[in-house]
DSSP file (Angstrom, degrees, kcal/mol; ACC not computed):
  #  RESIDUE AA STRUCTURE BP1 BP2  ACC     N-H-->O    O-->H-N    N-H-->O    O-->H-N    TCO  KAPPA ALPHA  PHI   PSI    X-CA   Y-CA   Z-CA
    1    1 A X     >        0   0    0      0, 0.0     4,-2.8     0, 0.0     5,-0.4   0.000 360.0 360.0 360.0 -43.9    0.0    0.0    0.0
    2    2 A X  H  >  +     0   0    0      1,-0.2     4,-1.2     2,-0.2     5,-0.2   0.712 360.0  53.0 -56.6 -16.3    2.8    2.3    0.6
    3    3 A X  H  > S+     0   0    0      2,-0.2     4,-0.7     1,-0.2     5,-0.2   0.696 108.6  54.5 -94.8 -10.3    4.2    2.0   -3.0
    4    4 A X  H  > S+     0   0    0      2,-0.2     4,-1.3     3,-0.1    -1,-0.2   0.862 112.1  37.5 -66.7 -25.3    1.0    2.9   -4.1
    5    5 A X  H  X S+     0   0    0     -4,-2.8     4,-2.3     1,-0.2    -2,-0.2   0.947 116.4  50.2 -81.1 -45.2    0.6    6.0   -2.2
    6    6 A X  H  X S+     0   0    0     -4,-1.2     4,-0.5    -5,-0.4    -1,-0.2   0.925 118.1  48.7 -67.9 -30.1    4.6    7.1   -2.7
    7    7 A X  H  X S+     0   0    0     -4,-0.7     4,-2.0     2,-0.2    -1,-0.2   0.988 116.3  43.2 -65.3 -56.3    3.5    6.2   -6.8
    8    8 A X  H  X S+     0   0    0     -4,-1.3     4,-1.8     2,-0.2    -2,-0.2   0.918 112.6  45.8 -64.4 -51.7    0.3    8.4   -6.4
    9    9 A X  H >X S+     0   0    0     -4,-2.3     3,-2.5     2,-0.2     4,-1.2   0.892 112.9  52.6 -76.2 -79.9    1.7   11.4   -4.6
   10   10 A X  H 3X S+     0   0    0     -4,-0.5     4,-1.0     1,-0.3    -2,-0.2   0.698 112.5  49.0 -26.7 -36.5    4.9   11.4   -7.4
   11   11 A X  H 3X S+     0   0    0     -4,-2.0     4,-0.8     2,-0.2    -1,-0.3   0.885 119.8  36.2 -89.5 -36.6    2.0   11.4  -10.5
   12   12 A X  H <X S+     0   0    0     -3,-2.5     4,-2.0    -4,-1.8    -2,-0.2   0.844 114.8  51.8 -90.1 -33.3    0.1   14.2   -8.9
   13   13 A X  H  X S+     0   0    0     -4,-1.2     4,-1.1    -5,-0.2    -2,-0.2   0.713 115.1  42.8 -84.7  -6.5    3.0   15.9   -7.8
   14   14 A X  H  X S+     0   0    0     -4,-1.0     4,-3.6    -5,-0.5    -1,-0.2   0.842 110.0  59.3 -71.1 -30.7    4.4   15.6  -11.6
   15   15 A X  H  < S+     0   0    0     -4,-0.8     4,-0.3     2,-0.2    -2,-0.2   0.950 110.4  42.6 -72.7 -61.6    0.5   16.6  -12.8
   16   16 A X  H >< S+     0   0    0     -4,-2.0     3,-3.2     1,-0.2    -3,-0.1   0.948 120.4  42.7 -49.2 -77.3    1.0   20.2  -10.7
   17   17 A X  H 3< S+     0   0    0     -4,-1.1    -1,-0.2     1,-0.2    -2,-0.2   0.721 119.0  42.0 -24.9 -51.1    4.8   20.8  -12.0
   18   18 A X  T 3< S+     0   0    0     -4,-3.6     2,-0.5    -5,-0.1    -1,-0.2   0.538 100.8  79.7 -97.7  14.8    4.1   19.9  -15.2
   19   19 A X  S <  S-     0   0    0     -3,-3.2     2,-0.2    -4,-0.3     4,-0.0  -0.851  87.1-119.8-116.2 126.0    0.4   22.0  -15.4
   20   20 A X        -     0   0    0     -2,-0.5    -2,-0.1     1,-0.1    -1,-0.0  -0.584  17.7-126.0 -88.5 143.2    1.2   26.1  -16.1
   21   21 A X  S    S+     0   0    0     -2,-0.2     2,-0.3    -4,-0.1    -1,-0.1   0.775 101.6  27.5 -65.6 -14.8   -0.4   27.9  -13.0
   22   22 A X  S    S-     0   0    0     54,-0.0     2,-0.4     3,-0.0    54,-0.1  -0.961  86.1-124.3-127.4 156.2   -2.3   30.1  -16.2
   23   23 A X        -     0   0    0     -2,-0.3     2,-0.1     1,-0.1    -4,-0.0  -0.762  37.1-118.7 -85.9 148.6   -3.1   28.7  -19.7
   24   24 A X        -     0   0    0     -2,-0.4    53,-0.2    53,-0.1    51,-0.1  -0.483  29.1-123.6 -70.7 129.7   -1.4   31.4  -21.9
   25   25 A X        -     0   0    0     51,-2.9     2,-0.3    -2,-0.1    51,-0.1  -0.527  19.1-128.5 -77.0-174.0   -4.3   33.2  -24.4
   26   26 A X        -     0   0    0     76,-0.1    76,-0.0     1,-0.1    27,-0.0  -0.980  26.1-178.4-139.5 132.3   -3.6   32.9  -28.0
   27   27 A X        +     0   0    0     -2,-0.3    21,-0.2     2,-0.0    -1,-0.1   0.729  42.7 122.7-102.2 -44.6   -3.9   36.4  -29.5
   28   28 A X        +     0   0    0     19,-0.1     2,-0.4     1,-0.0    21,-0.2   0.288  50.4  60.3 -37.9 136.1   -3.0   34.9  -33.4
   29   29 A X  E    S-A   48   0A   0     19,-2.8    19,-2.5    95,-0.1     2,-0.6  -0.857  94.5 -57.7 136.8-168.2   -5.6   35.7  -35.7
   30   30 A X  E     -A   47   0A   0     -2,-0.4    94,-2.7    17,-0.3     2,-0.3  -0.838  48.5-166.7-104.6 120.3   -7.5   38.7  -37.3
   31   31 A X  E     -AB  46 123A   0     15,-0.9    15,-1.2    -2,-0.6     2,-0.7  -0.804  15.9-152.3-110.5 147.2   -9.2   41.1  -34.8
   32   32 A X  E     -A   45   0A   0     90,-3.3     2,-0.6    -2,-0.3    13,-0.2  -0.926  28.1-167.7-101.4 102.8  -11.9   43.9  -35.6
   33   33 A X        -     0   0    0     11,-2.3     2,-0.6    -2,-0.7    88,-0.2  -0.636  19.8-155.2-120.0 153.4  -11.4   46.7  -32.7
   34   34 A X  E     -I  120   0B   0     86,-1.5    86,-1.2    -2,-0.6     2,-0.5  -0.879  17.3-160.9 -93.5 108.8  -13.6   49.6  -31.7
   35   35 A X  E     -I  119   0B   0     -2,-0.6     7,-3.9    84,-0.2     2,-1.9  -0.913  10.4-145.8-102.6 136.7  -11.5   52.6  -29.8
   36   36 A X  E     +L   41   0C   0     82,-2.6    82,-0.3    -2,-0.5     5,-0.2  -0.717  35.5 160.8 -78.8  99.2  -13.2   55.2  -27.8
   37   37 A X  E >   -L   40   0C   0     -2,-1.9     3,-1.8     3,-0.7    79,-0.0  -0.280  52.1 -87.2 -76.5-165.2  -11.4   58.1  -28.3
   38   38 A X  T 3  S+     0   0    0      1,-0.3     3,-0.1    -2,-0.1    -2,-0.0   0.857 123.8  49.9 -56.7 -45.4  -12.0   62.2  -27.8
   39   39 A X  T 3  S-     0   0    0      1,-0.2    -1,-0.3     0, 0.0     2,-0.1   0.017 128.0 -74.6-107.1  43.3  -13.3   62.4  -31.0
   40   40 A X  E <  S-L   37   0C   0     -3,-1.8    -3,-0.7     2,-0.0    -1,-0.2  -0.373  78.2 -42.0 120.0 146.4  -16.0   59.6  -31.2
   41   41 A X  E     -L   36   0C   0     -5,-0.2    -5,-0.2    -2,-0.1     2,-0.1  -0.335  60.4-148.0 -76.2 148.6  -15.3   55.7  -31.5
   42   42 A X        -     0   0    0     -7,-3.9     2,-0.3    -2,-0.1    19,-0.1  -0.311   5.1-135.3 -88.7-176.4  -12.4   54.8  -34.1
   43   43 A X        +     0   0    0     -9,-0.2     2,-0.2    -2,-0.1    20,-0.2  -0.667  33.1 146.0 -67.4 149.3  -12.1   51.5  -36.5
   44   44 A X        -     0   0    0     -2,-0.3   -11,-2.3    17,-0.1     2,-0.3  -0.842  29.5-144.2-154.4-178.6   -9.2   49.5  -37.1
   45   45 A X  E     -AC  32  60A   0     15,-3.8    15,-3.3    -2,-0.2     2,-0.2  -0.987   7.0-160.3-154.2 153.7   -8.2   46.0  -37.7
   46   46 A X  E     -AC  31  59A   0    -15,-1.2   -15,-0.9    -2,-0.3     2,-0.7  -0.916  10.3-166.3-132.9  99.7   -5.2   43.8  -36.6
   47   47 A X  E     -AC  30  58A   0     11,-1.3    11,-1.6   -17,-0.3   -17,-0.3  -0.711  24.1-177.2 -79.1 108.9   -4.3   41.0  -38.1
   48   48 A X  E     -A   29   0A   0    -19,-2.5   -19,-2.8    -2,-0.7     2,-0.5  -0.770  19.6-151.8-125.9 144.7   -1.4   39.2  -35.2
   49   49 A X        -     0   0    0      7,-0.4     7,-1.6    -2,-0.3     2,-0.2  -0.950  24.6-140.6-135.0 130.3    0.8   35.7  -35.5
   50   50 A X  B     -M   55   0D   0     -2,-0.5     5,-0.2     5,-0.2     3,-0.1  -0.346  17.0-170.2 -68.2 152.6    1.4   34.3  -31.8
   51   51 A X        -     0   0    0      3,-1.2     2,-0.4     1,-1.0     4,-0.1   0.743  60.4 -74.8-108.7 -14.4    4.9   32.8  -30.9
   52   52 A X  S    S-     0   0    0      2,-0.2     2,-1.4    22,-0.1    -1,-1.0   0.104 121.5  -7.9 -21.5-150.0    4.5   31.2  -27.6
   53   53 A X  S    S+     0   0    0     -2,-0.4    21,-2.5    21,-0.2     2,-0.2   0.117 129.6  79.6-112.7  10.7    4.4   34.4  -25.0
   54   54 A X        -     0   0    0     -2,-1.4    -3,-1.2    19,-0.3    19,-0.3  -0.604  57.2-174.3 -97.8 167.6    5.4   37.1  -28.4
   55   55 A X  B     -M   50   0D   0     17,-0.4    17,-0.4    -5,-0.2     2,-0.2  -0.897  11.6-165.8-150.8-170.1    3.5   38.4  -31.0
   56   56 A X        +     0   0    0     -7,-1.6    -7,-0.4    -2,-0.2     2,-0.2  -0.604  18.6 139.1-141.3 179.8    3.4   40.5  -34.4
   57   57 A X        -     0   0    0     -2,-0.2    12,-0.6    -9,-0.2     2,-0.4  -0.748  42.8-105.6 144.7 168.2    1.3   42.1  -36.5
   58   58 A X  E     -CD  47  68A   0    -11,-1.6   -11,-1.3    -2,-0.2     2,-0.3  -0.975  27.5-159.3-136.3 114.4    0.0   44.5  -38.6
   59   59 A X  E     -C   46   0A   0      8,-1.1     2,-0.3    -2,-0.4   -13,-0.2  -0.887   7.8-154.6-111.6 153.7   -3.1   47.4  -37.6
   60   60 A X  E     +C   45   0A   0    -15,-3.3   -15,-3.8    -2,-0.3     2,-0.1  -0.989  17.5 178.2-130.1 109.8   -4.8   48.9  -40.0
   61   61 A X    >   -     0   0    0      3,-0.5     3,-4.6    -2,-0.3     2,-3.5  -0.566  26.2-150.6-116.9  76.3   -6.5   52.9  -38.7
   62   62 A X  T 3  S+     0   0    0      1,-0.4   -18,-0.1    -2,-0.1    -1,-0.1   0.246  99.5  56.1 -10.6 -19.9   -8.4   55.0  -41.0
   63   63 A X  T 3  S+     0   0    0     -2,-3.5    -1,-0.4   -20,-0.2     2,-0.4   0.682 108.9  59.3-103.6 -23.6   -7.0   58.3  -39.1
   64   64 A X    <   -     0   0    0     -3,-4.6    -3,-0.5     1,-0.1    23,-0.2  -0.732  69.9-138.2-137.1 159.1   -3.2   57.1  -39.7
   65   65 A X  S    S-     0   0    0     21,-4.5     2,-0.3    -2,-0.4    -1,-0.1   0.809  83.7 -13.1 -59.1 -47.9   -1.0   56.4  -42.2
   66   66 A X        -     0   0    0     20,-0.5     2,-0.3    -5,-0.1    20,-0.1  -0.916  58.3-161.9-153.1-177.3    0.8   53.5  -41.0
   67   67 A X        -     0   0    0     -2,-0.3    -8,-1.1    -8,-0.1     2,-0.4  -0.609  10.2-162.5 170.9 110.3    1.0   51.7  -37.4
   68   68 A X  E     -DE  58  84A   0     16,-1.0    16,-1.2    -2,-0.3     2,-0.7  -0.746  10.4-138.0 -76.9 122.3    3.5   49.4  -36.4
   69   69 A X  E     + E   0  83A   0    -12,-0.6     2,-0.3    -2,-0.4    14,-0.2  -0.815  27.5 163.6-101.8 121.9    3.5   46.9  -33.7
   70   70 A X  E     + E   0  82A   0     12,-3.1    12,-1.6    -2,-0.7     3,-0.1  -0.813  59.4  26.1-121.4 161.0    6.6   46.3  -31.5
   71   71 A X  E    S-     0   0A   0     -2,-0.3     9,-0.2    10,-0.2    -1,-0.1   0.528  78.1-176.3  73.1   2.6    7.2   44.6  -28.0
   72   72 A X  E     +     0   0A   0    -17,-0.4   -17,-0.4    10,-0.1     2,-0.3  -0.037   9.5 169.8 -69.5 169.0    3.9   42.1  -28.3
   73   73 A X  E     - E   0  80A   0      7,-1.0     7,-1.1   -19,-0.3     2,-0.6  -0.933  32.7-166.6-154.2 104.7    3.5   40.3  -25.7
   74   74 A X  E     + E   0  79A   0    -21,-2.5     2,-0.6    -2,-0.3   -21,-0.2  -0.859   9.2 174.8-147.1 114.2    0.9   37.7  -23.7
   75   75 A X  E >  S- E   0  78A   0      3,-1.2     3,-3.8    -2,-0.6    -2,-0.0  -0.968  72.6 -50.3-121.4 123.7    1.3   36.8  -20.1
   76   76 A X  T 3  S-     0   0    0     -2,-0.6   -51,-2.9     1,-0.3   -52,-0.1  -0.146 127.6 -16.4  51.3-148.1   -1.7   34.7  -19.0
   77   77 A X  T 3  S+     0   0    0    -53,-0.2    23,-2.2    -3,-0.1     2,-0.8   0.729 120.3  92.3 -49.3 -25.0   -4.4   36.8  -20.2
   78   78 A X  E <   +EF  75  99A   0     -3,-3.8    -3,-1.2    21,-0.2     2,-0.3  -0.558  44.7 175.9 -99.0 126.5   -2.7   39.8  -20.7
   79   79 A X  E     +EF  74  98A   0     19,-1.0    19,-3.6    -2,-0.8    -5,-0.2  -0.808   4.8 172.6-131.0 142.9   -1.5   40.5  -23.5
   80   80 A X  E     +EF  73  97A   0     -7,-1.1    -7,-1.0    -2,-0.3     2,-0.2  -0.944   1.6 168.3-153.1 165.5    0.5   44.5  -24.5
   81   81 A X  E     -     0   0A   0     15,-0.7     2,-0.3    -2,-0.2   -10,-0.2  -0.906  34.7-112.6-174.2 147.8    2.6   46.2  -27.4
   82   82 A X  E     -E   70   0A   0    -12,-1.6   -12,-3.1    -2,-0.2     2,-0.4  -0.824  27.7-149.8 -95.8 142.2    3.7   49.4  -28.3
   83   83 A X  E     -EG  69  94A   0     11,-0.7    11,-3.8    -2,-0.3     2,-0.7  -0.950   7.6-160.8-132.6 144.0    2.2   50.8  -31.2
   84   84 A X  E     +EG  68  93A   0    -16,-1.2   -16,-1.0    -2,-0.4     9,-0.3  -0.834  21.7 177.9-121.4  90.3    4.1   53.2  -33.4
   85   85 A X        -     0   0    0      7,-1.8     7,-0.3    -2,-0.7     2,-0.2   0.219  24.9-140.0 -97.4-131.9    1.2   55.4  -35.8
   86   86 A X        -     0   0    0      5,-0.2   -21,-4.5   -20,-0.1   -20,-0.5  -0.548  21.5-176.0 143.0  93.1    2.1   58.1  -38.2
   87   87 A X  B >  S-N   90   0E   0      3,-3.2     3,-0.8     1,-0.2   -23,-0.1  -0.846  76.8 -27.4-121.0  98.8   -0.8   61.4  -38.1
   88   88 A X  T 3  S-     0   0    0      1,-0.4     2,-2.3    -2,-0.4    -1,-0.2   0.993 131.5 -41.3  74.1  54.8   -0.2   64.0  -40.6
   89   89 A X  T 3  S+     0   0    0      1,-0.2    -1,-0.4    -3,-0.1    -2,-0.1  -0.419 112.7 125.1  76.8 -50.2    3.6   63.2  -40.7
   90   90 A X  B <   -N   87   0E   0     -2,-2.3    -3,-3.2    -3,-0.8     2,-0.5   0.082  52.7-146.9 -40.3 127.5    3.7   62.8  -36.7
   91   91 A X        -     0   0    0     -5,-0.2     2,-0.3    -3,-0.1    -5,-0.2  -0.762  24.2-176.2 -95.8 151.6    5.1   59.6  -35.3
   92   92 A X        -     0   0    0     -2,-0.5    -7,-1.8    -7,-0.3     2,-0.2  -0.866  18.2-140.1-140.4 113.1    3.3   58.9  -32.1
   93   93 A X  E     -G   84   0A   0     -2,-0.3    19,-0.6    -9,-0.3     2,-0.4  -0.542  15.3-161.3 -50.9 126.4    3.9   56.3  -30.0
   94   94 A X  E     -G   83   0A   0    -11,-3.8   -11,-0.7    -2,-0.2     2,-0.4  -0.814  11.2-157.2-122.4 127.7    0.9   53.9  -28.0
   95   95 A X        -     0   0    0     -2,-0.4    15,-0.9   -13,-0.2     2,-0.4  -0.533  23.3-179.3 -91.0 179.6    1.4   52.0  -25.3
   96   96 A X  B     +J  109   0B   0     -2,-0.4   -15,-0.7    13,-0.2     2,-0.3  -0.953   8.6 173.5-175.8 150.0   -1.6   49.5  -25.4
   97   97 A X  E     +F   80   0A   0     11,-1.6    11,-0.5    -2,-0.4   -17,-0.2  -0.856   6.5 178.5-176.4 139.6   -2.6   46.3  -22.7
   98   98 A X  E     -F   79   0A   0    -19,-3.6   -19,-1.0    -2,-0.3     9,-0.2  -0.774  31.9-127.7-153.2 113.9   -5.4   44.4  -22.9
   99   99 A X  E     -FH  78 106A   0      7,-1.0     7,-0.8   -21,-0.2     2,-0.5  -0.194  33.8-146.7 -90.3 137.6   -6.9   41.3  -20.8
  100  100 A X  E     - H   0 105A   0    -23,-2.2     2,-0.3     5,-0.2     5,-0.2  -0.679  19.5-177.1 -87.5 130.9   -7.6   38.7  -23.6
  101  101 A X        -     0   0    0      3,-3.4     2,-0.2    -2,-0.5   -76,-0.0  -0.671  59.6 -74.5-155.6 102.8  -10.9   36.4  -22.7
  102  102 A X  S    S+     0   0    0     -2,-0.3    -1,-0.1     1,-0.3   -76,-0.1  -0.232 114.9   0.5 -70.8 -54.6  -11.1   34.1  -25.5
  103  103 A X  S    S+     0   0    0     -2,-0.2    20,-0.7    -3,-0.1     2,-0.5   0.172 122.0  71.0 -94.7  26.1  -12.4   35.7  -28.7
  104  104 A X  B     -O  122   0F   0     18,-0.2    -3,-3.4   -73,-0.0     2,-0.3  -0.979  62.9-155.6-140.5 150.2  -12.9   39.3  -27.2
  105  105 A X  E     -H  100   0A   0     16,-1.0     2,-0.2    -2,-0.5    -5,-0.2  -0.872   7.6-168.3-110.9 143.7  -10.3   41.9  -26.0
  106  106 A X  E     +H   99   0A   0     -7,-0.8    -7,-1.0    -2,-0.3     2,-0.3  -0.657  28.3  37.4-157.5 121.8  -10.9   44.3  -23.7
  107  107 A X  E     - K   0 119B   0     12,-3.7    12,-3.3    -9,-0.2    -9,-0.2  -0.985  60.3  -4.4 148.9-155.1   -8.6   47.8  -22.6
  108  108 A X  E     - K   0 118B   0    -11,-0.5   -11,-1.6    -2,-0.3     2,-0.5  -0.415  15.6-166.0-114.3 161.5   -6.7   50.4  -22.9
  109  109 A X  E     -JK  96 117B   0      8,-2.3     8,-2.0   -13,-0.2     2,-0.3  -0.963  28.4-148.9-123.3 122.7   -4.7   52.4  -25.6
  110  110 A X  E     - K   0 116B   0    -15,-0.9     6,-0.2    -2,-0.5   -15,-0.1  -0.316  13.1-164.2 -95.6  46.6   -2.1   55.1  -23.5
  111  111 A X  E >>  - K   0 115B   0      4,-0.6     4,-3.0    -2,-0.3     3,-2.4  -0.165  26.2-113.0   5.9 102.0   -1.6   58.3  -25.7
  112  112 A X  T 34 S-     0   0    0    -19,-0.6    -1,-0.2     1,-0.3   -18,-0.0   0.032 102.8  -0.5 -55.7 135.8    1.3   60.5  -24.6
  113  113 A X  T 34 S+     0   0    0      1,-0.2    -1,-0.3    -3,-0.1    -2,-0.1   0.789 132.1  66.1  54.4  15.1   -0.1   63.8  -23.3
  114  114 A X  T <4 S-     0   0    0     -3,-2.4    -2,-0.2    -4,-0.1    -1,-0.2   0.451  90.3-149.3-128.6 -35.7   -4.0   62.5  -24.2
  115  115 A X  E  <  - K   0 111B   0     -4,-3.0    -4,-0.6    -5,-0.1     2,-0.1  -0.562  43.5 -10.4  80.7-172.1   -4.2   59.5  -21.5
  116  116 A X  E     - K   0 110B   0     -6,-0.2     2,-0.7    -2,-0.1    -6,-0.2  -0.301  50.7-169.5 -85.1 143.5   -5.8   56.7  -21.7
  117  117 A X  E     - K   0 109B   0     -8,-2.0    -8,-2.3    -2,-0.1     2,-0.3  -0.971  26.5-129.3-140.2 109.1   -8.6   55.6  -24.5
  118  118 A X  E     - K   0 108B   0     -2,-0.7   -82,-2.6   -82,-0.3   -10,-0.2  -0.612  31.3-175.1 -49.2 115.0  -10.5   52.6  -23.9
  119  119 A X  E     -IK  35 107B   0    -12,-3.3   -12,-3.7    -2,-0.3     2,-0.3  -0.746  15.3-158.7-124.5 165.3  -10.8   49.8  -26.8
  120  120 A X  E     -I   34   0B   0    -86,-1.2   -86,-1.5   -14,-0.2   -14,-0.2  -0.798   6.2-165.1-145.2 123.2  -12.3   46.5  -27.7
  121  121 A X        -     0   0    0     -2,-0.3   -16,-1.0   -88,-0.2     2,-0.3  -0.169   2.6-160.1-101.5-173.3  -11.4   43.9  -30.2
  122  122 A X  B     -O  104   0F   0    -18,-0.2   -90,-3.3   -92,-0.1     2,-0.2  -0.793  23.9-128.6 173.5 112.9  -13.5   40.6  -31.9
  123  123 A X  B      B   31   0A   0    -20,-0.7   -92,-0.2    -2,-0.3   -94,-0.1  -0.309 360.0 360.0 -53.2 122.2  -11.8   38.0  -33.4
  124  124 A X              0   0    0    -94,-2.7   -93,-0.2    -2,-0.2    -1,-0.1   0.595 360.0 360.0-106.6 360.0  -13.1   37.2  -36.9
């Protein structure tokens, strides 16, 4: 009986170890997102390839020229990137974080000298 319990505790205690204390989201995909800003809610769309805890991507914003993504990033649910946009020749830099819950985003976009501008994305 004892090498079944010393067996048993070694398989559960392998089962914790071997089990991450969060499942990672997965970000990968094509996203539609809605930002509220100052002047009214925005469009864009982001099209992202995961790595295990990285990511990439490409956003697409009717107001801006071009918008780069750098840093992505997904710890547990939460997943952030700096985002680099281009308004009327200005580069402006975004901080961005968002808690991921499985086909929906939901959070904030940081704007230097604007604050913060709530968004939400949907996977398509």
């Amino acid at each position: 009986m004892k090498k079944v319990t010393t067996f048993a505790a070694a398989l559960l205690l392998a089962a914790v170890v071997a089990t991450p204390a969060s499942a990672q989201a997965n970000v990968a995909g094509a996203w539609a997102i809605t930002i509220q800003g100052p002047e009214g809610p925005a469009e864009a769309m982001a099209t992202l390839e995961q790595d295990g805890s990285s990511f990439s991507g490409t956003i697409t914003v009717d107001q801006a020229e071009g918008a780069s993504i750098s840093g992505g990033m997904v710890e547990g649910n939460t997943m952030s990137f700096e985002l680099m946009i281009s308004v009327q020749g200005m580069e402006i830099a975004l901080s961005v974080e968002g808690q991921v819950d499985g086909d929906t985003i939901e959070g904030e976009m940081f704007v230097p000298d604007f604050g913060g501008f709530p968004f939400t994305a949907q996977r398509n």
